[in-house]
N, C-alpha and C positions, 0 to 999 in steps of 0.2 A: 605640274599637278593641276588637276581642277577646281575651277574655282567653287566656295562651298555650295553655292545655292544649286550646283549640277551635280556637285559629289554628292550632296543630298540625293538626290533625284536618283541616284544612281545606289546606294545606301537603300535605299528604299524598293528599289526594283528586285535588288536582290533578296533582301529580307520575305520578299512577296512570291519568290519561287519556292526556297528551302525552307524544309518546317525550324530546322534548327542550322545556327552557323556556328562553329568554331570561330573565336575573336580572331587569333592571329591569322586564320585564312580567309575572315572578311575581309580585314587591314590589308591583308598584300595582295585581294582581287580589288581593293580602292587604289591601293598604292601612297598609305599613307600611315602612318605610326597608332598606337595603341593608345594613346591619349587622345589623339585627333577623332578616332571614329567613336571613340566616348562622348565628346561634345556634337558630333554629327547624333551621335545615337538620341543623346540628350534635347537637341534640334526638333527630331520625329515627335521625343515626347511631347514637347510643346505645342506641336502639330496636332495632338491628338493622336498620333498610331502608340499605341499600346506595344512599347517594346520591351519583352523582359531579356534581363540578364545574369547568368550561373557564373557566379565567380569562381578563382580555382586554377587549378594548371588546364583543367576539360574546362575552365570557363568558355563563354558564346552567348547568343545571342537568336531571338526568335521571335519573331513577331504575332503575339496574343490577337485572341479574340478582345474584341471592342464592345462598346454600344451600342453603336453605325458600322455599317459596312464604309469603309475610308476609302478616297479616290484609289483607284489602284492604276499600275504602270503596265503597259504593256509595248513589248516591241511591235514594227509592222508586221511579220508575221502572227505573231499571237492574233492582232486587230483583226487580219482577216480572217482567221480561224473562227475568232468570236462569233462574227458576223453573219460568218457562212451557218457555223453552228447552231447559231440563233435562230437563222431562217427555217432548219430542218426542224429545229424544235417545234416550233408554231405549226407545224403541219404533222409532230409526229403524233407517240403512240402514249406518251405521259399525260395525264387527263390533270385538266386544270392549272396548266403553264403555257399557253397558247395565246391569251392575251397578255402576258408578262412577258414572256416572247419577244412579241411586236413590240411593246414598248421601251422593253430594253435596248430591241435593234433599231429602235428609232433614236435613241442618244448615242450608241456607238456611232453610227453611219454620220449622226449630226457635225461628231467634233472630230470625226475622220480628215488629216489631209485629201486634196484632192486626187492626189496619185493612188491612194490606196480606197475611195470614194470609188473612182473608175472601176477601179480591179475589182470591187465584190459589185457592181454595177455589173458589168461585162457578165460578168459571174450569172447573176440573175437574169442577163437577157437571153444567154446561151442554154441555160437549162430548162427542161420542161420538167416539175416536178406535178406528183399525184398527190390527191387528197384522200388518205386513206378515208371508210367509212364503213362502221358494222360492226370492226372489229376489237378486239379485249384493249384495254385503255389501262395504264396504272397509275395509281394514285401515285402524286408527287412527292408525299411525307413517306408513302412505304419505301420508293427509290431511295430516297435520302437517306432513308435510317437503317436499310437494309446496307446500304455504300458505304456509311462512316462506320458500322460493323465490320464489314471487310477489310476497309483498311489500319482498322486500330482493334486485328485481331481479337475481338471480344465476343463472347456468344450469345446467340440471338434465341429469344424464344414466340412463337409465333402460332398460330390456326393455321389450318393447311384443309383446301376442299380438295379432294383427288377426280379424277375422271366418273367416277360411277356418284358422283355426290359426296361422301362418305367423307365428315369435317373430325380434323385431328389434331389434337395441340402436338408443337416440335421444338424441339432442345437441340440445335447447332453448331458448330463452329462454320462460318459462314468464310468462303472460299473468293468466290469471283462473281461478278454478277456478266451475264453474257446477252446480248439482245440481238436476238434473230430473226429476221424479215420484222414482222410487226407486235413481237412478241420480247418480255424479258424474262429469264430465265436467274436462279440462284443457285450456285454449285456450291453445296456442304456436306461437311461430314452431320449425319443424322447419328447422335450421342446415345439415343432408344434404340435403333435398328443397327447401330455398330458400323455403317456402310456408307459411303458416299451416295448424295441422289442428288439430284437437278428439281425446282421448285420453279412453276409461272409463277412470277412476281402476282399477275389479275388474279390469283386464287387464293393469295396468302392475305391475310389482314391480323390486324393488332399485333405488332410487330414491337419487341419492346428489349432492348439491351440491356444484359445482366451486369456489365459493368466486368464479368470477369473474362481474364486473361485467358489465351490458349497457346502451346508453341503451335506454328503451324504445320500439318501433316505430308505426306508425298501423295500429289492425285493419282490416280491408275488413270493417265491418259496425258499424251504427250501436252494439253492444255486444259484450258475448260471448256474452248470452243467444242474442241473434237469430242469430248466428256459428253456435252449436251448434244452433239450432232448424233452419237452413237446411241443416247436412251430414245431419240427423236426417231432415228431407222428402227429401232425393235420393238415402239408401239404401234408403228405404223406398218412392218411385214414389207421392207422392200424387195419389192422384184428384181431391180435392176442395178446390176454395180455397174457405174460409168467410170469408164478411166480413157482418157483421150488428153492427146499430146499437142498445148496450146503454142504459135510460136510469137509471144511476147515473154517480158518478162515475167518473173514470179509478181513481183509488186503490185504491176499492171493487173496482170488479172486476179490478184486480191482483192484490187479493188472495186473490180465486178460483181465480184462471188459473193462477199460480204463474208459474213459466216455458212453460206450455204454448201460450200465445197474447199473439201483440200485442197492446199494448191502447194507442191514441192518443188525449186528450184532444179532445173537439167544445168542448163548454163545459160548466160546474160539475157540469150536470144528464148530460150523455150523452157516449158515448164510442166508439170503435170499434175494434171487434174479428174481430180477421183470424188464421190460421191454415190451413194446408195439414195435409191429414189424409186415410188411406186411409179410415178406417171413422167413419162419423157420430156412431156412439155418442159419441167423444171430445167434440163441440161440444154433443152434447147437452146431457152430464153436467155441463158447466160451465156452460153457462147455467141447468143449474138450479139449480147451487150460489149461482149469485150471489144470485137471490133478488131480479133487478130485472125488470122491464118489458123488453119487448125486438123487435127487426124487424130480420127476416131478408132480407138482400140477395140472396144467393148462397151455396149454390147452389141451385134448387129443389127437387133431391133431400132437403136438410135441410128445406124446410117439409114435404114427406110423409113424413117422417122423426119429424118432433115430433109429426104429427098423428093417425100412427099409436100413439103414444107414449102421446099424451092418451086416446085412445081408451079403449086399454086399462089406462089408471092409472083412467078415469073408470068401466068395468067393476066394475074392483078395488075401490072404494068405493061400490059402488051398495049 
C-alpha cells in the first residue's frame, strides 16, 4: 500500500478528473478500505479542498467548488497539453485572456521537470505560429457561460445580431460550442423557431442561464462540426465539392483540417477527404499542410489548380 502522504496525492488527482466518485470505486482504484479513504478524504478537508460526500448505498464523493482555485494534480501528459494549450491561447481568438495566458504559462513551465520543460521547449522552437489580426474576437465570460450551459444541459437566453444587422432576443437549449479557423460557433436547438441553428459566439452578447433543465435532443447531422460546416457552405453558395484520397492516416490529417473538412477513415494508411468550398486555395493549403501523398477525385478544377501551383513554387526554387 502507499504510504498516505502519496495516497493523498493520489486521492486528490482523482477527485480532480471526475465530477462525481462512487466511494467503493474510489477505495478499490486507491486500494484501500472504506474507512481509510474517509480519513484521507478528511486529510483534503484539512487541506482546504472542499470535498463533499452522499451517504447511502450510491454514496461517493466529489470535489466542490472552493474560495481559491486549490493546487491542482496533473500527470506529464496533462502538463504538456496545458502548456502547449496555453501558448495557442495567448495568440488566439478569445479577446481578453492573452495576458493571463502568458502568465499562467509562465508558472506551469516554471515548476515543469526538466524532461517535460525540454518537450514543450522543443515544441516551441519547431513551430512557427501566426498572429492573427482584424479579425471577430470573443469575449471570455460569453465562452465560459455559453460552456457551462452545455455541459450542465440548461437553457441559455441571449441577443443574437444576424448578418444583415437585424438584433434578436434567443431562447436555447445549447448543444456544442464548435470553433472554426478563427471563429466560434454555438450549436442549439432555437425553442422560437422550433429548429436547430449554429450562432458566432462575436455576435451574441448578454448571455444569461435560466437555471432550467432540458433532456437533450438528436442533431440532424452526424456532429456539430459537420452541422456548422454545412450552414457555413449554404451562406456561402459553394462551387466546388472537393473529395480526394489523402494517403495518411484519418488522425493525421484531422489534424491538418481542423474542422475545415471531413476526413473518413479507408484503412490505417489512407483516408478521405471531402469539403465544399467556393475558392480552391482553401483544399490546397490543406493538403499541403498535411504533408501526405495524395489523389485528387474531384473536382478537375483542383488538379489545374495544384498544377499551376507547382509550377510556380517549382519557378520560385529554380
Amino acid at each position: 500500500m502507499a504510504n498516505t502522504s502519496s495516497r493523498t496525492l493520489r486521492l486528490l488527482s482523482l477527485l480532480q478528473t471526475y465530477r462525481y466518485w462512487p466511494g467503493a470505486e474510489l477505495a478499490d482504484r486507491l486500494g484501500v478500505s472504506a474507512r481509510t479513504l474517509r480519513r484521507d478524504v478528511d486529510r483534503l478537508r484539512e487541506l482546504g479542498y472542499p470535498v463533499k460526500a452522499n451517504r447511502g448505498v450510491e454514496g461517493g464523493y466529489q470535489l466542490g467548488a472552493g474560495a481559491v482555485l486549490p493546487p491542482l494534480l496533473v500527470d506529464d501528459e496533462e502538463a504538456v497539453a496545458l502548456a502547449i494549450g496555453l501558448r495557442v491561447a495567448a495568440q488566439g481568438a478569445v479577446a481578453g485572456i492573452g495576458e493571463a495566458s502568458v502568465r499562467a504559462l509562465t508558472k506551469v513551465v516554471q515548476v515543469m521537470p526538466p524532461r517535460l520543460r525540454r518537450q514543450v521547449e522543443a515544441l516551441r522552437t519547431a513551430t512557427v505560429t501566426t498572429m492573427w489580426s482584424g479579425g471577430p474576437t470573443v469575449d471570455a465570460t460569453i465562452l465560459t457561460t455559453v460552456a457551462q450551459t452545455c455541459r450542465d444541459e440548461e437553457r441559455l437566453r441571449f441577443a443574437y445580431e444576424a448578418r444583415d444587422g437585424e438584433r434578436t432576443d434567443r431562447y436555447v437549449e445549447p448543444h456544442r460550442l464548435v470553433p472554426i479557423g478563427r471563429r466560434w460557433y454555438l450549436v442549439a436547438y432555437d425553442l422560437t423557431r422550433h429548429d436547430w441553428r449554429s450562432f458566432r459566439l462575436d455576435r451574441l452578447t448578454d448571455p444569461s442561464a435560466t437555471r432550467e433543465r432540458y433532456r437533450p435532443r438528436e442533431l440532424p447531422a452526424e456532429d456539430a462540426a459537420e452541422f456548422v460546416r454545412r450552414g457555413i457552405g449554404a451562406l456561402t453558395a459553394p462551387v466546388h465539392a472537393v473529395e480526394v484520397i489523402v494517403h495518411t492516416s484519418a488522425a493525421t490529417a484531422r489534424r491538418s483540417t481542423a474542422n475545415w473538412a471531413t476526413v473518413e477513415e479507408i484503412d490505417d494508411t489512407r483516408c478521405r477527404m471531402t469539403m465544399n468550398v467556393e475558392n480552391l486555395h482553401w483544399p490546397a493549403m490543406l493538403l499541403g499542410t498535411i504533408g501526405a501523398e495524395f489523389e485528387v477525385l474531384s473536382p478537375p478544377e483542383l488538379v489545374e489548380h495544384l498544377r499551376e501551383w507547382s509550377t510556380r513554387f517549382a519557378r520560385s526554387t529554380a
